[in-house]
MARLOBA-211049 format. One record per residue (C-alpha): x, y, z. Coordinates in steps of 0.02 Angstrom, whole numbers, padded with zeros to 5 digits, always signed. Example, Ala and Ser with C-alpha at 12.3 -4.5 7.8 and 13.67 -1.06 7.14 Angstrom:
2
+00615-00225+00390;+00684-00053+00357;
//
This chain:
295
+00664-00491+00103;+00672-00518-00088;+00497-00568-00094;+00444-00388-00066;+00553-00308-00193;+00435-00230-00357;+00261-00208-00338;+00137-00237-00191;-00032-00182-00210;-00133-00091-00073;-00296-00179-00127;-00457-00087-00099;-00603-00166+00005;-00764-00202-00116;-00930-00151-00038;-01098-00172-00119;-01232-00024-00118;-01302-00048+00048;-01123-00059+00121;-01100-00241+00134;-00931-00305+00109;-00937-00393-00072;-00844-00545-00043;-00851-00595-00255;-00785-00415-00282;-00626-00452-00149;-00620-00620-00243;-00628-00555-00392;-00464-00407-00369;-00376-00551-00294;-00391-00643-00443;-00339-00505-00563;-00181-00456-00465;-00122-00631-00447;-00151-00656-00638;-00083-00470-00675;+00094-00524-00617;+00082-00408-00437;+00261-00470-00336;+00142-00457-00151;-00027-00401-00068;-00064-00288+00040;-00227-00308+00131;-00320-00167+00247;-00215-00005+00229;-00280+00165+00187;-00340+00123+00000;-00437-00040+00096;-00554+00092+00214;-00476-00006+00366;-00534+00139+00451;-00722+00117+00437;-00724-00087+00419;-00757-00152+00584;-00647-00269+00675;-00752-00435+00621;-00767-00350+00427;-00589-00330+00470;-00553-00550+00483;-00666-00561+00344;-00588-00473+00188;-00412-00550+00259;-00490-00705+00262;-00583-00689+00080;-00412-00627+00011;-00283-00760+00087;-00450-00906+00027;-00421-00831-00141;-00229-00804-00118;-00213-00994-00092;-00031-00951-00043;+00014-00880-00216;+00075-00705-00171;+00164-00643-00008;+00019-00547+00104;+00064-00406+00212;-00088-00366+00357;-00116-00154+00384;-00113-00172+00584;-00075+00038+00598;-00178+00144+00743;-00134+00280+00859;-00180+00160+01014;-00033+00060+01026;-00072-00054+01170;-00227-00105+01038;-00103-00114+00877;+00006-00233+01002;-00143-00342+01014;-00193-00354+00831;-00012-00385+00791;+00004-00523+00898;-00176-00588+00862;-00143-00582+00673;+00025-00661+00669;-00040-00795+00771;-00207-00840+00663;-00158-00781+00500;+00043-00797+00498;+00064-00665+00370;+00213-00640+00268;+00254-00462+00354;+00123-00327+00466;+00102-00154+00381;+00089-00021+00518;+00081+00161+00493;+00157+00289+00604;+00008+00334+00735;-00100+00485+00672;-00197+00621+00758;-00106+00614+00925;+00046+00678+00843;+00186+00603+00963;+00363+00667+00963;+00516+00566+00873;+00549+00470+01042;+00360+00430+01043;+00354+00365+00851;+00518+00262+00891;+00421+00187+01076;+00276+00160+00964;+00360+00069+00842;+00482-00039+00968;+00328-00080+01089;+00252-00186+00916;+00424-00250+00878;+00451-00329+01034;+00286-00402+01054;+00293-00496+00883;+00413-00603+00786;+00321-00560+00612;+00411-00467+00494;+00372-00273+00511;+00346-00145+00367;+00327+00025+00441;+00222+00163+00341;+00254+00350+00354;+00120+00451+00278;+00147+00624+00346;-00008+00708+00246;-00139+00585+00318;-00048+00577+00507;-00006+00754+00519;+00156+00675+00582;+00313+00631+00486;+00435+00504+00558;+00606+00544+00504;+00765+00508+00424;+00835+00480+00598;+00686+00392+00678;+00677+00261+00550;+00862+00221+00510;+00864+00205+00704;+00731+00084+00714;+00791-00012+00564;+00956-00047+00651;+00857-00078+00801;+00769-00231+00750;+00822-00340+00613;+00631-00389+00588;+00593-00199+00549;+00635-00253+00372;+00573-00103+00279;+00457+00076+00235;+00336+00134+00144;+00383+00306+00116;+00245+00404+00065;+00314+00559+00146;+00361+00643-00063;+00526+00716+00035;+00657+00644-00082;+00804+00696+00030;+00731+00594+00155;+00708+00446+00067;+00881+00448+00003;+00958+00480+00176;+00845+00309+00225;+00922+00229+00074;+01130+00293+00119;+01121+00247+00273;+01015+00101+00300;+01057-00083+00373;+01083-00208+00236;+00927-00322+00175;+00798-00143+00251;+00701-00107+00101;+00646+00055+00039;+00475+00039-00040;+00379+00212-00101;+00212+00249-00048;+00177+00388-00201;+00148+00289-00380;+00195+00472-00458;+00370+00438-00403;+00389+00287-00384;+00512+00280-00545;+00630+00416-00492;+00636+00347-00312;+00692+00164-00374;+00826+00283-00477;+00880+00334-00307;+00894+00168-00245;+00723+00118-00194;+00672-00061-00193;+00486-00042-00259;+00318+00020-00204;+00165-00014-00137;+00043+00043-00256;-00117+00103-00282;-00122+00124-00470;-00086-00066-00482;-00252-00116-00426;-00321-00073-00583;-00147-00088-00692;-00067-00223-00614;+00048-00296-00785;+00084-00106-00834;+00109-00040-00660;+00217-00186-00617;+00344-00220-00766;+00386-00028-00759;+00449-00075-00601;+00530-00231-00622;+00610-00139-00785;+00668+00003-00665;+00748-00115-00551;+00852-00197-00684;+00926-00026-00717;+00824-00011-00891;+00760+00156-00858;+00720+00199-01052;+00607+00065-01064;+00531+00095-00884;+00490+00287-00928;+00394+00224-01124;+00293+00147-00980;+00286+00276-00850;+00220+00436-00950;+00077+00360-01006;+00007+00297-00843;+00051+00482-00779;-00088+00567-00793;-00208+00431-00771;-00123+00405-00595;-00123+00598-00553;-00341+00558-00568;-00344+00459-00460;-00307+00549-00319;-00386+00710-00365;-00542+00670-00248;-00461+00564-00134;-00389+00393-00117;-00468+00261-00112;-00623+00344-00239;-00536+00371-00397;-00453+00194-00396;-00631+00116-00343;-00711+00203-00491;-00583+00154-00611;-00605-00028-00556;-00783-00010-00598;-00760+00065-00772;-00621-00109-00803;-00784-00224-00737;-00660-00300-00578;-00775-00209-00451;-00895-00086-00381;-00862+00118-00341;-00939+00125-00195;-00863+00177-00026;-00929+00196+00147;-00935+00372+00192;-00863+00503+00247;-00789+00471+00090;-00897+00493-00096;-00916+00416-00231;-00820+00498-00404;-00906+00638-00499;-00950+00600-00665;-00808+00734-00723;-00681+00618-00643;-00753+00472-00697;-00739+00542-00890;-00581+00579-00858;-00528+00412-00811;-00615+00319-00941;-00549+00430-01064;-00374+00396-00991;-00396+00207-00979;-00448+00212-01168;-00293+00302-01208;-00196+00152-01146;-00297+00022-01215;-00396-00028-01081;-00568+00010-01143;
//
């Protein structure tokens, strides 16, 4: 699955003020990750608000992404829940109408189920679809973490389990994903902070949230990672550092929204709960994007 190797970008959603979905705005990112060099898209995971975008919003933003797309990039669909016989019928529904490159789900949250129950979860979707299957463990939003063990036993399971996002920041872990692993299963982080060291380990890329806004920077530090030039992928690195630490200081997606907004690609708002950036976070980012030359 080469074409998912580097960067992938989980896009964020664009809403105008009175919570419409802005379809120009979702035009618009699409555009600027396309042109910014991105190696896939990721539509309708955590940084998209999947959560509070109802199931017709839902077709919509895939639909005003893949119309913008036009087939340039890869798209991976976020099809993740805690209902499974519901994430079976999305999966199946998607793959049909849409025929995405690969389905995104995340390990199910709230219920917090038991190894055996992550690994039912995750074989119940794998037998119901042919689609290629990214799975997403993000213990500090599930309150569950799907191990080592759980994965590595579903990636040898099912050859179309092709990969992770690992957002879990347990390094062990993802290097006992990347020893023992089937060949072609890729490795992709879920934390831009460490997204460098991780491809050190043996990682295959990311799926990013910084890249929304810093798609040519984000993404050749990557691809210069992955050729094994590490000097050169670290002069890029450090100075995206802080600026990434930012974003998530009040939550994801509201820091990337509001940087978006201060780069003229899109709006800050978000449905709530979640809240708009304070204006000390806002500073801070503008003063960060200046530093690198983007303002």
């Amino acid at each position: 699955m080469r074409k998912f190797q580097g960067t992938g970008v989980a896009m964020t959603t664009a809403f105008l003020s009175d919570d419409a979905l802005d379809r120009d705005g979702i035009t618009k990112l699409t555009h600027h990750l396309v042109d910014g060099g991105v190696e896939f898209l990721v539509i309708l995971g955590t940084t998209g608000e999947a959560a509070t975008i109802s199931a017709k919003e839902q077709e919509t933003v895939v639909e005003t992404v893949m119309a913008a797309n036009a087939g340039r990039l890869p798209v991976v669909l976020g099809v993740g829940g805690n209902n499974t016989s519901e994430v079976i019928e999305k999966a199946r529904n998607w793959s049909s109408k849409y025929k995405p490159d690969a389905l995104l789900s995340v390990s199910p949250y709230y219920s917090k189920p038991s190894q055996e129950g992550i690994f039912r979860h995750f074989s119940a979707i794998a037998e119901a679809v042919t689609t290629p299957i990214i799975l997403y463990n993000v213990p500090g939003r599930t309150a569950s973490n799907m191990t080592s063990a759980t994965t590595l036993r579903l990636a040898h399971a099912y050859k179309h389990i092709i990969g992770i996002k690992e957002a879990s920041g347990l390094f062990e872990q993802a290097m006992e994903i990347i020893r023992d692993r089937p060949e072609g299963f890729l490795v992709l982080s879920g934390d831009d902070a460490i997204t460098l060291p991780l491809i050190g380990a043996g990682a295959d890329g990311v799926i990013s949230v910084v890249a929304n806004a810093l798609p040519r920077q984000f993404g050749e530090m990557v691809r210069q990672a992955l050729t094994g030039d590490f000097a050169n992928a670290r002069k890029l690195h450090y100075p995206m550092l802080r600026f990434t630490q930012q974003l998530f200081a009040e939550g994801n997606p509201v820091g990337i929204k509001s940087a978006l907004s201060l780069l003229g690609i899109g709006g800050d708002h978000v449905r709530m709960p979640l809240w708009p950036a304070s204006e000390g976070l806002r500073a801070q980012l503008q003063q960060e994007l200046s530093a690198m030359g983007m303002r």
